[in-house]
N, C-alpha and C positions, 0 to 999 in steps of 0.2 A: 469590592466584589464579595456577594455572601458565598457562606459555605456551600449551599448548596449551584450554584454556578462554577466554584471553583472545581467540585466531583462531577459535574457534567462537560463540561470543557475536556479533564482528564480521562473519562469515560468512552466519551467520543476518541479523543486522540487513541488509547487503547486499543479502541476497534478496528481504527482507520487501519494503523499498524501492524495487527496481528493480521488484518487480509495482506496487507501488501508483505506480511514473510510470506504467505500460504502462497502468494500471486510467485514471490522470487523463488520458491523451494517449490513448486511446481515447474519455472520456467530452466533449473538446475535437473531438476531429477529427467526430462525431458530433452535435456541436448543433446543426444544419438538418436532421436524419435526420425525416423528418415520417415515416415508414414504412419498416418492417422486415418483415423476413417471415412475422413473425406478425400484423403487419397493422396495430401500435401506431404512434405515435414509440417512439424510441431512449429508452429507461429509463437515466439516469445510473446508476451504478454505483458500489459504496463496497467497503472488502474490511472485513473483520475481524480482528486481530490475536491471538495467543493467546501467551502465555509458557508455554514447555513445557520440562520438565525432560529432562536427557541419560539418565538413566537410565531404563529400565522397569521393575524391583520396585518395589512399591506403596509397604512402608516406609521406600526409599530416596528415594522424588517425592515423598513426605508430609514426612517429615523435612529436604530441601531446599526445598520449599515452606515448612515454617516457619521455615529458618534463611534466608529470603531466596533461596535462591543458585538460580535456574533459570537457566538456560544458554542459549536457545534463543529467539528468538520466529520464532512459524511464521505463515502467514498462515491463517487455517482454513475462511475461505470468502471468496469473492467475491461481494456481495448487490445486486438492486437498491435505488434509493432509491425508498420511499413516497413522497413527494412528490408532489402532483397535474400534470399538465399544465400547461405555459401555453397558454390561449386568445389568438390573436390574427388579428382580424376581413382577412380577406386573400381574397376570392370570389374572385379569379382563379386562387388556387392550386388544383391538380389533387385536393388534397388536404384542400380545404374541405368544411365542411355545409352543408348548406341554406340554412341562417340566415348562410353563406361564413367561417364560422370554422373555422382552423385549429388544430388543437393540435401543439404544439411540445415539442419533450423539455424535463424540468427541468432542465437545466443552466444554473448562474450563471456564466458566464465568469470572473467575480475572485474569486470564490469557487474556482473549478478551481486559476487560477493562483495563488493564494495557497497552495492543497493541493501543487500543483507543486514550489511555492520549497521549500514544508517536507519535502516527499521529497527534492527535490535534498541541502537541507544535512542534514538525517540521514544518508544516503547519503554524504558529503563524511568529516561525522562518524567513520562507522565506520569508512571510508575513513584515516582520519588514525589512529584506533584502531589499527586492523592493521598499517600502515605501525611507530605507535611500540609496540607488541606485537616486533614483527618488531627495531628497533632496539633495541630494552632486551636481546634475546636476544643478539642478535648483541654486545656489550658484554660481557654476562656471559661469552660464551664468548671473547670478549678478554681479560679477566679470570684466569679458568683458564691462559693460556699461559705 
């Protein structure tokens, strides 16, 4: 692997990662959202990840496809979670039915923060990737003097 594919590899994963805190610390700052303005609760939120090849001819993403090697992971969509509602019985809230239940977005808080930790240390990860990418270069061009 050259230098420069090992800073695009760690690049990409950077990215992928930093949306998916923004996706988890959006879907945390948002768990009492009982309404939005489509008129729901707040829909937790997941992304998608996709490995994508650096090249675009066909026979060159098919043949790096089979030998392993994509390059890239990109994030390919941002989706809500299916997930039902929680009901929870609360008639004083503005935001009640009839029968004074509220529904509540699906978000599990340790379930969030658990998703958090693991984007943090991936993120750390690549983080230390690029750093020793970056060092291994800088040695070989020690090396040569």
């Amino acid at each position: 692997m050259d230098f420069q594919s090992a800073m695009r590899i760690s690049a990409s994963g950077l990215k992928a990662n930093r949306v998916w805190i923004n996706v988890v610390s959006a879907n945390l700052a948002n768990i009492n959202t009982t309404r939005t303005a489509e008129g729901t609760p707040y829909r937790r939120r997941t992304l998608i990840l996709e490995a994508t090849p650096v090249e675009s001819d066909f026979q060159a993403v098919f043949d790096e496809a089979l030998e392993g090697q994509l390059e890239r992971v990109d994030v390919s969509e941002i989706v809500p979670d299916g997930r039902d509602f929680t009901k929870v019985y609360d008639p004083s809230h503005p935001d009640a039915n009839k029968e004074g239940y509220v529904l509540k977005p699906n978000i599990n808080p340790v379930e969030e923060m658990a998703n958090m930790m693991s984007a943090t240390r991936s993120y750390e990860a690549n983080l230390a990737a690029l750093n020793t990418a970056r060092q291994l270069a800088l040695k070989a061009l020690e090396i040569g003097r």
